[in-house]
PyMOL Python script that loads the backbone (N, CA, C, O; Angstrom):
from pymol import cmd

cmd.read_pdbstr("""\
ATOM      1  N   UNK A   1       3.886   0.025   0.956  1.00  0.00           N
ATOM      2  CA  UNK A   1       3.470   0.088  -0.415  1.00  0.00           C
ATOM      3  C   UNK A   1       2.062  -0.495  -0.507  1.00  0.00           C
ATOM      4  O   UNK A   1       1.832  -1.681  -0.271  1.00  0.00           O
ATOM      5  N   UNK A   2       1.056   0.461  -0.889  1.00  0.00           N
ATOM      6  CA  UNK A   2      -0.400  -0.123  -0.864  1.00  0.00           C
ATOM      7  C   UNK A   2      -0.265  -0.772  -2.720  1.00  0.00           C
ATOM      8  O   UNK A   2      -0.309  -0.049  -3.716  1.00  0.00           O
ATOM      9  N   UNK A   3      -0.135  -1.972  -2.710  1.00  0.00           N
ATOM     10  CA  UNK A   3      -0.257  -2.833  -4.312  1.00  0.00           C
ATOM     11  C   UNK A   3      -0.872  -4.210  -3.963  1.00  0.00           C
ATOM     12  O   UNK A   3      -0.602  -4.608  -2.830  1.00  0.00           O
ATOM     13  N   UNK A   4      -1.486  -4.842  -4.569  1.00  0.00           N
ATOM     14  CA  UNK A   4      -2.174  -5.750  -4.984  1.00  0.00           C
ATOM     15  C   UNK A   4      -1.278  -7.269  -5.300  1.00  0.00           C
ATOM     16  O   UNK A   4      -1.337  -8.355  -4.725  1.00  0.00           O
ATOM     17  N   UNK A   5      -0.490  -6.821  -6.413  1.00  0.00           N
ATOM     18  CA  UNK A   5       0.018  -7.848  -6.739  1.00  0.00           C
ATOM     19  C   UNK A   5       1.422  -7.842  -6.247  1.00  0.00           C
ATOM     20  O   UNK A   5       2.265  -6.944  -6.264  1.00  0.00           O
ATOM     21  N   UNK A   6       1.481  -9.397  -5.684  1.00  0.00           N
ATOM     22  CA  UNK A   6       2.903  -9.770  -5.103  1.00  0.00           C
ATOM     23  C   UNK A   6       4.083  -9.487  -6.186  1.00  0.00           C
ATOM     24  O   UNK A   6       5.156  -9.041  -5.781  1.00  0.00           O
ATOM     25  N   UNK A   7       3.868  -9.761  -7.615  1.00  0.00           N
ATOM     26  CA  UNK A   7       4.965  -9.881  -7.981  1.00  0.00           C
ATOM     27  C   UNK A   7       5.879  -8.282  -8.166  1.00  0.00           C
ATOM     28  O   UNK A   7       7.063  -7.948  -8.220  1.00  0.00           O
ATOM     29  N   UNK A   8       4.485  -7.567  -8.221  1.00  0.00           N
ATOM     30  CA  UNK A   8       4.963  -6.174  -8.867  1.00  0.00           C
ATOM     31  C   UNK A   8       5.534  -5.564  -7.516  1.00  0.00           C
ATOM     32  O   UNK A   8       6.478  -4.774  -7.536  1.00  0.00           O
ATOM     33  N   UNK A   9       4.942  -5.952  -6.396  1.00  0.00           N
ATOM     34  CA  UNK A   9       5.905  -5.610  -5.337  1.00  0.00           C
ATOM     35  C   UNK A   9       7.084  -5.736  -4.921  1.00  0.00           C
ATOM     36  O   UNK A   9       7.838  -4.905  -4.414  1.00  0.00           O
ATOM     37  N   UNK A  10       7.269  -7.201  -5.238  1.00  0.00           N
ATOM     38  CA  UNK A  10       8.671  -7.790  -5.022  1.00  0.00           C
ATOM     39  C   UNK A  10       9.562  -6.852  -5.767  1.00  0.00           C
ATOM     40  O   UNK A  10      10.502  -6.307  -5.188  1.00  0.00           O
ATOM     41  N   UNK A  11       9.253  -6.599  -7.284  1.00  0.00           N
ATOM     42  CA  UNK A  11       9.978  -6.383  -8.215  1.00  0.00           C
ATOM     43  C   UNK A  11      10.629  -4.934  -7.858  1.00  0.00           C
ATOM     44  O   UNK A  11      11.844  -4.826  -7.696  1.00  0.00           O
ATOM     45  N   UNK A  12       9.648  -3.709  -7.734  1.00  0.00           N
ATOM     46  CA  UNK A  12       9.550  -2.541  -6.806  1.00  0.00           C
ATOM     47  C   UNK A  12      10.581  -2.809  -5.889  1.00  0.00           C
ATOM     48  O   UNK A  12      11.756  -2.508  -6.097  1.00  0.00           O
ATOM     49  N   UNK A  13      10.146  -3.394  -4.836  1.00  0.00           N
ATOM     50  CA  UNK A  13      10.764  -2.813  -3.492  1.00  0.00           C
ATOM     51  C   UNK A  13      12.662  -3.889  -3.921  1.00  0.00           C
ATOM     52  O   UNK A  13      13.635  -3.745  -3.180  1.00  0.00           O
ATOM     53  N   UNK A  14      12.685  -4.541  -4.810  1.00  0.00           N
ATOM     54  CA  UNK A  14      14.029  -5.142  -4.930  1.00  0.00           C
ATOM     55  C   UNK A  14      14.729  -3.944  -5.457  1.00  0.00           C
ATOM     56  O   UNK A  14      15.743  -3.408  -5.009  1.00  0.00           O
ATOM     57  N   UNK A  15      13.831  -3.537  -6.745  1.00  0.00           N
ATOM     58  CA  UNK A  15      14.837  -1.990  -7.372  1.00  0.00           C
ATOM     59  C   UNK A  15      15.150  -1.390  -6.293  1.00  0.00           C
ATOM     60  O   UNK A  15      16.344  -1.407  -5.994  1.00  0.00           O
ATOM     61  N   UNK A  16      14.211  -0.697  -5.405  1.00  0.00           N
ATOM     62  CA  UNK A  16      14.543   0.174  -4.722  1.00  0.00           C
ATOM     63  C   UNK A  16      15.383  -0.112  -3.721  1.00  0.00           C
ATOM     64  O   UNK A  16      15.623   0.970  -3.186  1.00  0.00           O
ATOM     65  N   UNK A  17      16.101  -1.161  -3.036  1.00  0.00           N
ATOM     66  CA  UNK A  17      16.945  -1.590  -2.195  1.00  0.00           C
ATOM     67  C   UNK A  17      18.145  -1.526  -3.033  1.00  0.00           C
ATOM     68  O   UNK A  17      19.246  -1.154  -2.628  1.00  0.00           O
ATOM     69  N   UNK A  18      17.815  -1.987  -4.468  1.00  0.00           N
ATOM     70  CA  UNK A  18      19.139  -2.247  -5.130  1.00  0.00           C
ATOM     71  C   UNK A  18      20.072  -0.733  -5.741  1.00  0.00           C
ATOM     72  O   UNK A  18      21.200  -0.695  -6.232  1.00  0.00           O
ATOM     73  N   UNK A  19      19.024   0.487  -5.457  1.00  0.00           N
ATOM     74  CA  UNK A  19      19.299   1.882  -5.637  1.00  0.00           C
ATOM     75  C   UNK A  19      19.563   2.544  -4.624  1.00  0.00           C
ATOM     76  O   UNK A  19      19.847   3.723  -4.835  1.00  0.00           O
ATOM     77  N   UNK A  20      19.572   1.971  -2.924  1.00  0.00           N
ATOM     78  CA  UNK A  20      19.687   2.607  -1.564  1.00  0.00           C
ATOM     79  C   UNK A  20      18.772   3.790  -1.420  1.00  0.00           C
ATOM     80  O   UNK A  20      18.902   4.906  -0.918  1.00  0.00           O
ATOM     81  N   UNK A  21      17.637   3.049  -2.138  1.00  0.00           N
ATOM     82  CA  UNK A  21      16.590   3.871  -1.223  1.00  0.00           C
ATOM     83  C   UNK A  21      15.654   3.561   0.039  1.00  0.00           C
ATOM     84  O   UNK A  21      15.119   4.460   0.688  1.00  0.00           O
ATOM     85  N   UNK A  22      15.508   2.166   0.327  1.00  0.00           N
ATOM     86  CA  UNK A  22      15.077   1.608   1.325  1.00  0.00           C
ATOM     87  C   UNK A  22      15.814   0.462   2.418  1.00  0.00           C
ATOM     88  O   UNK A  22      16.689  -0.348   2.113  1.00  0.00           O
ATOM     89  N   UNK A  23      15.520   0.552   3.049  1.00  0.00           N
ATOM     90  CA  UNK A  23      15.779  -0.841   4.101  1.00  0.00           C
ATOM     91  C   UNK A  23      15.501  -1.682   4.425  1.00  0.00           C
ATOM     92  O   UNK A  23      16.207  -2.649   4.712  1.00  0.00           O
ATOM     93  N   UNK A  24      13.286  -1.465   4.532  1.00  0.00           N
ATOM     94  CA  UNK A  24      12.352  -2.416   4.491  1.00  0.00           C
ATOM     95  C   UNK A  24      11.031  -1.900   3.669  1.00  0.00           C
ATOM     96  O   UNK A  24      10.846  -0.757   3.252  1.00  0.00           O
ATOM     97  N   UNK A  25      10.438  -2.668   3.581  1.00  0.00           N
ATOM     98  CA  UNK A  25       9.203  -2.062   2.271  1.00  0.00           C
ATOM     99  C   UNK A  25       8.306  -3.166   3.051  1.00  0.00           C
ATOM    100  O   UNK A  25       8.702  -4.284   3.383  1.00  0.00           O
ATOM    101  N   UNK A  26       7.078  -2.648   3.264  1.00  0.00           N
ATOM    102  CA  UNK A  26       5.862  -3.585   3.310  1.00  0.00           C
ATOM    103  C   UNK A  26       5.123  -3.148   2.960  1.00  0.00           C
ATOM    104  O   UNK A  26       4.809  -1.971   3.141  1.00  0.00           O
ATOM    105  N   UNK A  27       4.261  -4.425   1.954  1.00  0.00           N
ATOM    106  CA  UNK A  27       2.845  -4.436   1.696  1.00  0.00           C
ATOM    107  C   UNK A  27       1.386  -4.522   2.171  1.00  0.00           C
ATOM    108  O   UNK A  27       1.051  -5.290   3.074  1.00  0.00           O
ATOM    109  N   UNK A  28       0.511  -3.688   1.516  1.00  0.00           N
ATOM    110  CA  UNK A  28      -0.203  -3.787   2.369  1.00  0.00           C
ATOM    111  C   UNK A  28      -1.787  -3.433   1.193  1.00  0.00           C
ATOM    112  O   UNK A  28      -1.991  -2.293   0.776  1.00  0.00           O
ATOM    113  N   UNK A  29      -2.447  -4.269   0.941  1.00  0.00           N
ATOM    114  CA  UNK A  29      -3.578  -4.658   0.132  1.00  0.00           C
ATOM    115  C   UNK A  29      -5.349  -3.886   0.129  1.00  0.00           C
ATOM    116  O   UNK A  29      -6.217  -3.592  -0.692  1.00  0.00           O
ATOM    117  N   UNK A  30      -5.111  -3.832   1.664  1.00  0.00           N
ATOM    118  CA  UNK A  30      -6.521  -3.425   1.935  1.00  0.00           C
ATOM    119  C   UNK A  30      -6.290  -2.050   3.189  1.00  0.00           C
ATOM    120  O   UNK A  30      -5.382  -1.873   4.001  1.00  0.00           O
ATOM    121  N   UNK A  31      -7.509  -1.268   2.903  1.00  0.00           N
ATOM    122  CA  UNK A  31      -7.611  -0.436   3.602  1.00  0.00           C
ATOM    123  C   UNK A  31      -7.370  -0.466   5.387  1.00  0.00           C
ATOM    124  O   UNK A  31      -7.406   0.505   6.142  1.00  0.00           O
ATOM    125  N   UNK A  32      -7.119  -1.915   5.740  1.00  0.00           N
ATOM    126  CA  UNK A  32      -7.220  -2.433   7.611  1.00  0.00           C
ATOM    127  C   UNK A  32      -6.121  -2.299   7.739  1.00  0.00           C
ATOM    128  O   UNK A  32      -5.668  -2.000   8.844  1.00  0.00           O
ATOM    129  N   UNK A  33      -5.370  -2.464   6.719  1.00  0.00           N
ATOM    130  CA  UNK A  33      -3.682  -3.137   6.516  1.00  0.00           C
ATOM    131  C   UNK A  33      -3.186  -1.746   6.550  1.00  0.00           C
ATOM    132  O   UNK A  33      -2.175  -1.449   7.185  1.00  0.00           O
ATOM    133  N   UNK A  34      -3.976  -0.769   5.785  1.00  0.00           N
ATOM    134  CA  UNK A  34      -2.877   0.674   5.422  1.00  0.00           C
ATOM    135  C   UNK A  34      -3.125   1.600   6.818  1.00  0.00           C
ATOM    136  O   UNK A  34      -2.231   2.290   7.310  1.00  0.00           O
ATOM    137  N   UNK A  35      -4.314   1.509   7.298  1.00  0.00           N
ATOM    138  CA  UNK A  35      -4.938   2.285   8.601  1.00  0.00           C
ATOM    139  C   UNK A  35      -3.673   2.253   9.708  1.00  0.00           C
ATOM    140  O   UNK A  35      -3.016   3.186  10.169  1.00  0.00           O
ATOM    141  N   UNK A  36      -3.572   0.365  10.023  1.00  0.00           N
ATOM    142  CA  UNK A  36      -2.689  -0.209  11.059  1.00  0.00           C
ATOM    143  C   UNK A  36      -1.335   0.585  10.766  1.00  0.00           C
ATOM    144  O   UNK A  36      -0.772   1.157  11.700  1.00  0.00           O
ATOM    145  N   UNK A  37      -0.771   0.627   9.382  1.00  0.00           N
ATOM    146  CA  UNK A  37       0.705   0.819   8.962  1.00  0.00           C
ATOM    147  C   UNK A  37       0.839   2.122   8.938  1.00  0.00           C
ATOM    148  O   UNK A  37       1.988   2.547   8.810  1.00  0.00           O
ATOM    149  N   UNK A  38      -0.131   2.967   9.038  1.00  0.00           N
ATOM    150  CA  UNK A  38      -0.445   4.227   8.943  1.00  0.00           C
ATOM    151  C   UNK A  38       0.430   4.380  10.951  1.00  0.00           C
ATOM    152  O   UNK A  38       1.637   4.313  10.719  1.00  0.00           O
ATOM    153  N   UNK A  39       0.322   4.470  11.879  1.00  0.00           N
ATOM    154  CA  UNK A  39       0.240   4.316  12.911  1.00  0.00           C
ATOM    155  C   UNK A  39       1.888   4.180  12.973  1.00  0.00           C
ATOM    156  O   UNK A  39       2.383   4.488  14.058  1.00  0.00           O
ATOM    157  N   UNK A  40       2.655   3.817  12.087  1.00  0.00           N
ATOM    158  CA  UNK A  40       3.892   3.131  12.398  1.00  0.00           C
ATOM    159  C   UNK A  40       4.209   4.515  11.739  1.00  0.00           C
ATOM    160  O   UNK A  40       5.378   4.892  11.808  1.00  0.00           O
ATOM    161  N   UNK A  41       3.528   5.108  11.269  1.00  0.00           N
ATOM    162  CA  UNK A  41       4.384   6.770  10.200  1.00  0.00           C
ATOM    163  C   UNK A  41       5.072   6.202   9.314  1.00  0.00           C
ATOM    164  O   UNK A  41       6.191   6.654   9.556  1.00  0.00           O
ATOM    165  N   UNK A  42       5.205   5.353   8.237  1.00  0.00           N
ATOM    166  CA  UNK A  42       6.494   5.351   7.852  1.00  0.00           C
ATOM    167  C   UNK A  42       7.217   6.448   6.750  1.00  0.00           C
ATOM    168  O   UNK A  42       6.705   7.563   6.653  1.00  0.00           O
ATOM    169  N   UNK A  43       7.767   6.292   6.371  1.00  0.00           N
ATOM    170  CA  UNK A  43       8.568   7.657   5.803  1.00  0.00           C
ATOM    171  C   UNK A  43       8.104   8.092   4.279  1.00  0.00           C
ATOM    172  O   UNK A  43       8.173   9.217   3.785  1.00  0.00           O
ATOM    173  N   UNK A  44       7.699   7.092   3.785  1.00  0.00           N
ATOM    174  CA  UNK A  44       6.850   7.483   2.241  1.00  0.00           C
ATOM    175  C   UNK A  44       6.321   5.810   2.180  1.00  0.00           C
ATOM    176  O   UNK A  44       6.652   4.709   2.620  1.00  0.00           O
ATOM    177  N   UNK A  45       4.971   6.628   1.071  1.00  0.00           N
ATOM    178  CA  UNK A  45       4.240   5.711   0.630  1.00  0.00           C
ATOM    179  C   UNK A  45       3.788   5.713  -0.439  1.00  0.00           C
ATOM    180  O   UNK A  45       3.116   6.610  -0.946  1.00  0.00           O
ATOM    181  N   UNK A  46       4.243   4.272  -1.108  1.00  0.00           N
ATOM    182  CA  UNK A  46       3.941   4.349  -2.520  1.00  0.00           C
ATOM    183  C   UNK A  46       2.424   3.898  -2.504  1.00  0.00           C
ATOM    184  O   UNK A  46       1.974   3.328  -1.509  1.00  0.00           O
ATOM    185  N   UNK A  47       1.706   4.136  -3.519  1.00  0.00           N
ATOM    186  CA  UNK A  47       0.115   3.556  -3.824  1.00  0.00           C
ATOM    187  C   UNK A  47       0.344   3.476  -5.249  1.00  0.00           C
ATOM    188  O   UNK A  47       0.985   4.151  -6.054  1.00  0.00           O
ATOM    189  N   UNK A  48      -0.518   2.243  -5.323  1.00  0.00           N
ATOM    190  CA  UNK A  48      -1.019   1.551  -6.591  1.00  0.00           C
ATOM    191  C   UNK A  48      -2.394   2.586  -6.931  1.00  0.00           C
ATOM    192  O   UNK A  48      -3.155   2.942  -6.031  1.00  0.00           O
ATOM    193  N   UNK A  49      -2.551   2.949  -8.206  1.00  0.00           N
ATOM    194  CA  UNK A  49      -3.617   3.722  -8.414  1.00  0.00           C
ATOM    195  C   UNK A  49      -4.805   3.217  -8.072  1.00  0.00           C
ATOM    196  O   UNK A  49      -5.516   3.820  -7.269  1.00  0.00           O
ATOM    197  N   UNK A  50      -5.147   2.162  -8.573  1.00  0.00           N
ATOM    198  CA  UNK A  50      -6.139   1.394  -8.689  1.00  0.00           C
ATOM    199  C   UNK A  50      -6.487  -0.477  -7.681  1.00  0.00           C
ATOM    200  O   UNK A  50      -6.066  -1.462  -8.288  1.00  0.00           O
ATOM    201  N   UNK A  51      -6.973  -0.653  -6.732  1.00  0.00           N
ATOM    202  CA  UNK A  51      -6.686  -2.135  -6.397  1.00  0.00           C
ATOM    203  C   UNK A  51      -8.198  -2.209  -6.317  1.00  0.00           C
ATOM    204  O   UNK A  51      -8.906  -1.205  -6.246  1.00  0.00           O
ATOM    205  N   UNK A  52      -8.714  -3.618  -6.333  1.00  0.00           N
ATOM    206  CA  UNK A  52     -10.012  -4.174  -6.551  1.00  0.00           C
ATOM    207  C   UNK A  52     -10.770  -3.598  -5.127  1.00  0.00           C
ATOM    208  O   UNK A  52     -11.932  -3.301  -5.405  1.00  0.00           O
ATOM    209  N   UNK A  53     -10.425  -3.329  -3.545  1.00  0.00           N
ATOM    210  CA  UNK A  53     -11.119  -2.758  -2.936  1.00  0.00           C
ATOM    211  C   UNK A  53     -10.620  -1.608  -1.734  1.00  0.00           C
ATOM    212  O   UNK A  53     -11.014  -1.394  -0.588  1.00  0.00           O
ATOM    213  N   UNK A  54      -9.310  -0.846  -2.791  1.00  0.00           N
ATOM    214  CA  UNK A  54      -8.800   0.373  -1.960  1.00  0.00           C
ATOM    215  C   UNK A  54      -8.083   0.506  -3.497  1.00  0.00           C
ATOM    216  O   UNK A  54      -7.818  -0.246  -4.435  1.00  0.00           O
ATOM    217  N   UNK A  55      -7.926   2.102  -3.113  1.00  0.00           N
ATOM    218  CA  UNK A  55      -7.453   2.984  -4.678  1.00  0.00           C
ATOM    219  C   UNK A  55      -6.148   3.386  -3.539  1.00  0.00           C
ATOM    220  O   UNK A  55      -5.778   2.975  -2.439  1.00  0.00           O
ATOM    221  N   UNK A  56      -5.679   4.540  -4.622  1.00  0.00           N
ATOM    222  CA  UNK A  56      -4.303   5.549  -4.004  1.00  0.00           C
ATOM    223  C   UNK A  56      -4.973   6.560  -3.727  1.00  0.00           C
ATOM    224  O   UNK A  56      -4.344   7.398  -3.081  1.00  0.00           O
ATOM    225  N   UNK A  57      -6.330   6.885  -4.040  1.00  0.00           N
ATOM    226  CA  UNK A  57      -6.768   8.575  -3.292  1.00  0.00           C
ATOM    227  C   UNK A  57      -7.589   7.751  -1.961  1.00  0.00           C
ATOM    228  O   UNK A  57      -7.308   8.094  -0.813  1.00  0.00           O
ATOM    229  N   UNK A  58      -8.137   7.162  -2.093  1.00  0.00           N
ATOM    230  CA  UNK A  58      -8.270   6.313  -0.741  1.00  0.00           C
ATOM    231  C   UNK A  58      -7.632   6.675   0.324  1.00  0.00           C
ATOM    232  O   UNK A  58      -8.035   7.280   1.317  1.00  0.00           O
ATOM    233  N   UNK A  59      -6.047   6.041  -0.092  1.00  0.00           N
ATOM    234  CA  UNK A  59      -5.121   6.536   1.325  1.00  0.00           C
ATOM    235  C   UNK A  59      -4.895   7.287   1.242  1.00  0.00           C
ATOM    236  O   UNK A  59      -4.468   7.729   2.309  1.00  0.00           O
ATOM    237  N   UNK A  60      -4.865   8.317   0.069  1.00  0.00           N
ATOM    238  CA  UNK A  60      -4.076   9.381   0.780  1.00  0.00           C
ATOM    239  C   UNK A  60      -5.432  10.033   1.078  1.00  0.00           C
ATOM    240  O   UNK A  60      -5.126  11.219   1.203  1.00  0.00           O
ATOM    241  N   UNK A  61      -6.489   9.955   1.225  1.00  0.00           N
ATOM    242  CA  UNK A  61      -7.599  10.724   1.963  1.00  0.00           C
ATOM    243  C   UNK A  61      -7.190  10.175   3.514  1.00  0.00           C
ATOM    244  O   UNK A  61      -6.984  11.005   4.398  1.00  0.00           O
ATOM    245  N   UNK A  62      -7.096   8.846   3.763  1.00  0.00           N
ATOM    246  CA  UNK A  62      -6.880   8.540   4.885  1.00  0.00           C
ATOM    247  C   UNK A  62      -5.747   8.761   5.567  1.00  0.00           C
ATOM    248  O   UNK A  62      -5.779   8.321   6.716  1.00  0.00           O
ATOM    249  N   UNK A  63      -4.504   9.434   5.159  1.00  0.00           N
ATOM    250  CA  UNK A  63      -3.104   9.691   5.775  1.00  0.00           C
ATOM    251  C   UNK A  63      -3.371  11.827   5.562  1.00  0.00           C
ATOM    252  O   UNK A  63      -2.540  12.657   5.192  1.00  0.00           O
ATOM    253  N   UNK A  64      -4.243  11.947   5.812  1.00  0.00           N
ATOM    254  CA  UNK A  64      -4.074  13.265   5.189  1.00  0.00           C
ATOM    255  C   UNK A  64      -5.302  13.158   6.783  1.00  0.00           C
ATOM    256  O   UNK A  64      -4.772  13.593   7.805  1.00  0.00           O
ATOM    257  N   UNK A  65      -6.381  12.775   6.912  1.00  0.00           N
ATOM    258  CA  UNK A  65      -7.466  12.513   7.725  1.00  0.00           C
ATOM    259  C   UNK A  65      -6.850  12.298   9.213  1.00  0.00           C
ATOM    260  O   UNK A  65      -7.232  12.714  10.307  1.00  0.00           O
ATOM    261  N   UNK A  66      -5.658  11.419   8.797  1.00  0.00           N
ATOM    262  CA  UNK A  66      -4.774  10.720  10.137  1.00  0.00           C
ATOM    263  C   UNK A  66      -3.959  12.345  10.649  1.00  0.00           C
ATOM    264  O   UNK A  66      -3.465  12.394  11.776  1.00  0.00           O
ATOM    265  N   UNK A  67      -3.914  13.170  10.035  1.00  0.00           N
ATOM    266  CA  UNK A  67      -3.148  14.371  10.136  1.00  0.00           C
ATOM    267  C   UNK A  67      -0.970  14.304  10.057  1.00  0.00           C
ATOM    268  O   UNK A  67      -0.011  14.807  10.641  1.00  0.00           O
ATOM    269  N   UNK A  68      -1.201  13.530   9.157  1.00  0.00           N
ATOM    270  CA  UNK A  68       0.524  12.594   8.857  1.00  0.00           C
ATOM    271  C   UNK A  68       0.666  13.561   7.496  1.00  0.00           C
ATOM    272  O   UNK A  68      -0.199  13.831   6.663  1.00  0.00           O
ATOM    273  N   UNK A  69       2.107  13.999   7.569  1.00  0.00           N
ATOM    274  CA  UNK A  69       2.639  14.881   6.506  1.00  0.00           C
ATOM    275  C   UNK A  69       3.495  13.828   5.693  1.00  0.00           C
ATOM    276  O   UNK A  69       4.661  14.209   5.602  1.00  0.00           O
ATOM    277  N   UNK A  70       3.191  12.280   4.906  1.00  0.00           N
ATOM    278  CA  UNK A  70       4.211  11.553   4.697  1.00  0.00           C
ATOM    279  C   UNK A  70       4.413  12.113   2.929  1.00  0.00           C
ATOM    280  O   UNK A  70       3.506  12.767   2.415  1.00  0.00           O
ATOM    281  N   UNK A  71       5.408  11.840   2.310  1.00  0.00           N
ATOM    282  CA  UNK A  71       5.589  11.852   0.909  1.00  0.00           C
ATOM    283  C   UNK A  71       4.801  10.386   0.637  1.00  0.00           C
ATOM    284  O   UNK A  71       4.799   9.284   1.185  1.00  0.00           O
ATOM    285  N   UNK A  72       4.015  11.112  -0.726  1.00  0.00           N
ATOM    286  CA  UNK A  72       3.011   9.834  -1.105  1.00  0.00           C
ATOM    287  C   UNK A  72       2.877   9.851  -2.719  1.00  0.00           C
ATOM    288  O   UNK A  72       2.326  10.691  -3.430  1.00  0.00           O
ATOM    289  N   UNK A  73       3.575   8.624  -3.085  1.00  0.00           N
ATOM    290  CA  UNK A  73       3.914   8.651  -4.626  1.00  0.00           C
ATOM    291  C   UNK A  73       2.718   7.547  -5.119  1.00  0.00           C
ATOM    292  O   UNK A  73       2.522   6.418  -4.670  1.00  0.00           O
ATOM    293  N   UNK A  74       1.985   8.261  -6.199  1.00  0.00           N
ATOM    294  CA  UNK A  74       0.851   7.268  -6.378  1.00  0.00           C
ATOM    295  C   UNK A  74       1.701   6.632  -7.871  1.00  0.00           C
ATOM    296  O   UNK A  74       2.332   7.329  -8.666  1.00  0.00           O
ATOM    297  N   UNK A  75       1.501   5.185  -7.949  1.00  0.00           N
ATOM    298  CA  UNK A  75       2.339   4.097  -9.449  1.00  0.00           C
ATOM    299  C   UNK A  75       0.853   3.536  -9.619  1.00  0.00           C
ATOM    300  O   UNK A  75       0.106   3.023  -8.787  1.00  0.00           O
ATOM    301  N   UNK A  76       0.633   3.870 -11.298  1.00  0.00           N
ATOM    302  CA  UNK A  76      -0.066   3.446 -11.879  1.00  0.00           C
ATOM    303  C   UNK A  76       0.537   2.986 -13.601  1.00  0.00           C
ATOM    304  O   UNK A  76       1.023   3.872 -14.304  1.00  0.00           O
ATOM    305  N   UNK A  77       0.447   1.802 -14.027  1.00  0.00           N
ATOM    306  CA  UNK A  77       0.285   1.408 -15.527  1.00  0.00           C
ATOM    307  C   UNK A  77      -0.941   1.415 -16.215  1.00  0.00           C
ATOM    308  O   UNK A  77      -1.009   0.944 -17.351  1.00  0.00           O
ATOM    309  N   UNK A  78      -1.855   1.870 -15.682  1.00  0.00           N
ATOM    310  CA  UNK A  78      -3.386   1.761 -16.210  1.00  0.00           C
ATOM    311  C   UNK A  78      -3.997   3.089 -16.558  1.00  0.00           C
ATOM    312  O   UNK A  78      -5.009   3.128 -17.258  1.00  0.00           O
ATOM    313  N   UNK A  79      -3.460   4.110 -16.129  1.00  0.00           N
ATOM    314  CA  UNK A  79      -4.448   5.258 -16.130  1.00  0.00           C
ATOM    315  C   UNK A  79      -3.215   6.557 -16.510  1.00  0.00           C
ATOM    316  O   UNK A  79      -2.029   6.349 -16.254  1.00  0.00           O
ATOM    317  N   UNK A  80      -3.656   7.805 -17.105  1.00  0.00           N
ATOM    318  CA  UNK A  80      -2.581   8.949 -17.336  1.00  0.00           C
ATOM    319  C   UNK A  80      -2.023   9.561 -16.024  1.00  0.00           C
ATOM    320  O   UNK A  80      -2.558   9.347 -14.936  1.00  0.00           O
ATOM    321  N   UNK A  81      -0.954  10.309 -16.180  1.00  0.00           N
ATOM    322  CA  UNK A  81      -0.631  11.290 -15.389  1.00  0.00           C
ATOM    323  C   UNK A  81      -1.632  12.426 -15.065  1.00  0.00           C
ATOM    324  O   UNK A  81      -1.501  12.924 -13.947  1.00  0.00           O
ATOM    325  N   UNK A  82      -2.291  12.757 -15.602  1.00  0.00           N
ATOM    326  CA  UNK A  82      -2.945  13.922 -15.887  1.00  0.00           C
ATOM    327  C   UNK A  82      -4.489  13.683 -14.985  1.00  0.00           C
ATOM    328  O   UNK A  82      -5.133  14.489 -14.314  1.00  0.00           O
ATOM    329  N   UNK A  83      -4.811  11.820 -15.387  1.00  0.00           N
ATOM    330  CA  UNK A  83      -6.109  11.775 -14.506  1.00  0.00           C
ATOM    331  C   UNK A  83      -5.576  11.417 -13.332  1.00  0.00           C
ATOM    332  O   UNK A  83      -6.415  11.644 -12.459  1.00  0.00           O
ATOM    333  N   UNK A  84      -4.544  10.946 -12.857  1.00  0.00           N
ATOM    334  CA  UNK A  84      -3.781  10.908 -11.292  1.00  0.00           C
ATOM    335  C   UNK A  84      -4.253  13.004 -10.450  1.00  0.00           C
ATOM    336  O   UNK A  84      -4.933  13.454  -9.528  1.00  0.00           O
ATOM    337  N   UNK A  85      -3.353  13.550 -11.538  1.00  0.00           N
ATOM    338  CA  UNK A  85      -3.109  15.015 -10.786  1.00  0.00           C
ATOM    339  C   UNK A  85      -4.585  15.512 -10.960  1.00  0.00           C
ATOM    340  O   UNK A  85      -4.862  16.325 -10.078  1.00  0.00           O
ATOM    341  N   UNK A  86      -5.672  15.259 -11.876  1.00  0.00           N
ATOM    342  CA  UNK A  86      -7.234  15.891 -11.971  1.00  0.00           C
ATOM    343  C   UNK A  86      -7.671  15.377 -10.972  1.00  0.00           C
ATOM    344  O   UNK A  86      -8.528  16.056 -10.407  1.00  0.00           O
ATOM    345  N   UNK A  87      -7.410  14.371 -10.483  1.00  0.00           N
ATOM    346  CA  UNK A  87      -8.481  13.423  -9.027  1.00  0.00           C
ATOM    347  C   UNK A  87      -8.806  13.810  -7.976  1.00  0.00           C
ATOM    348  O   UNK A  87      -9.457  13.083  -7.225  1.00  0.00           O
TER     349      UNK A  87
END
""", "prot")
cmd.dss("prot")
cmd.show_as("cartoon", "prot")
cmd.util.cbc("prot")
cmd.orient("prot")
């Protein structure tokens, strides 16, 4: 999960364990962090729209570059649906 803030992660990846959709979830803040985790394939990746020095089109320019077919769900509270799918 490329997000910023600890808490909104915690909160995330607890739902999603508590719905059996995951097993393990890691975070990962900066573009060094998503490159490395990139390498491990993992099976989907959520992105934060927006973080102070990596976005969600960021990675997915960079998992698309890596030549990786992963499902990639971009979560934003800041910005529309509409400017997510125009980007």
């Amino acid at each position: 999960m490329v997000e910023d803030s600890r808490k909104d992660f915690e909160l995330l990846a607890a739902e999603l364990r508590r719905s059996g959709f995951i097993s393990k979830c890691l975070q990962v803040e900066t573009e060094a962090e998503y490159v490395a985790q990139l390498k491990a394939k993992p099976d989907v990746i959520l992105a934060d729209y927006s973080l102070p020095a990596f976005d969600a089109l960021g990675a997915l320019q960079l998992m698309q570059e890596a030549g990786l077919d992963i499902p990639f769900i971009v979560l934003t509270g800041a910005v529309s649906e509409e400017t997510v799918w125009n980007a």
